[in-house]
Residue, then its C-alpha position, 0 to 999 in steps of 0.5 A: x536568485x533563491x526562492x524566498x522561503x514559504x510562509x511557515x506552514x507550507x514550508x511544514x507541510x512540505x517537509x512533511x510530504x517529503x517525509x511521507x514520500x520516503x515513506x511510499x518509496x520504502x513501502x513500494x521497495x518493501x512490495x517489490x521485495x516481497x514480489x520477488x520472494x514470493x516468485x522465487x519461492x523463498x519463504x524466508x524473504x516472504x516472512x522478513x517482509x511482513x515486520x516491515x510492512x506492518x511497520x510501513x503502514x503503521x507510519x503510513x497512518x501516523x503520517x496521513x493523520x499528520x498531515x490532515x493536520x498540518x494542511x488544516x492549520x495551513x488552510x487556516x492561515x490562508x483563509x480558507x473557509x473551514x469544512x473546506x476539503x483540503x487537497x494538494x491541488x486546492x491548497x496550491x491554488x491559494x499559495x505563492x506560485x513558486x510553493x504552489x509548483x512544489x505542491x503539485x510536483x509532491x502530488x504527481x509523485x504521490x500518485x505515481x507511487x500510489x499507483x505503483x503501490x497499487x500495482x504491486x498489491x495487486x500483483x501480491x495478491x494474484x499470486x498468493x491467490x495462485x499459490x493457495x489454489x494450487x496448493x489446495x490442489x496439491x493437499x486434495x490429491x494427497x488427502x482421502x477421498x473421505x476428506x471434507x467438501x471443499x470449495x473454490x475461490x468464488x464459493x462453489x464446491x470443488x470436485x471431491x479428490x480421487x483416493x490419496x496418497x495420504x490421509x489428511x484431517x480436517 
């Protein structure tokens, strides 16, 4: 026996969400990607993921503002009070059972790709972080002693660089 079909509005709006999860698979795959470039030292691959990544998130946002729309429409069809925060969870509380189900089965994907998402950032984050501060290193023990203060990641001052092998303007 199928499933009747939802009423138009959740059945839009889980299409919408299966569009939206196609989304964050891609932009999970697209930081794993550039993860691996960055620790492979492949800057090539550190500078092919940067278009896809702004062009990810430029969808991302499209998305998101469609999505506010096609869950205030749907909370509007089923009655619910206006100003009402709309969440997968809320709304799948006033749906037939069956629609409601898939509600909550996007939602626990979503978070588990956001939290991957997150988890990738992250990891981004620390080693570009860790590549800077190195690099930094490298350049003061290249760089004169005359080279300008410099200062560390929390905002202090570092210690000035022994005489260097090259000299390096500021």
């Amino acid at each position: 026996m199928t499933r009747p079909p939802p009423c138009p509005p959740a059945a839009d709006l889980l299409d919408h969400l299966r569009d939206e999860e196609f989304l964050l698979r891609e932009t999970l795959a697209s930081l794993t990607e550039l993860n691996a470039g960055l620790r492979a030292g492949d800057l090539a691959a550190v500078a092919a993921a940067r278009p896809r990544q702004e062009a990810l998130a430029a969808a991302l946002a499209g998305r998101n503002v469609t999505r506010a729309a096609v869950a205030a429409r749907l909370a509007d069809d089923l009655g619910l009070p206006p100003g009402t925060p709309l969440t997968l969870a809320r709304l799948a509380d006033h749906l037939p059972d069956e629609v409601g189900a898939d509600l909550l089965a996007a939602r626990t994907r979503f978070a588990a790709l956001a939290r991957g998402i997150a988890d990738y950032q992250r990891r981004n984050a620390i080693l570009v972080r860790h590549l800077r501060s190195y690099f930094r290193g490298v350049m003061a023990v290249l760089a004169a002693a005359d080279a300008p203060t410099r200062y560390g990641p929390s905002g202090s001052c570092l210690a000035p660089a022994g005489r260097g092998a090259i000299l390096a303007r500021g």
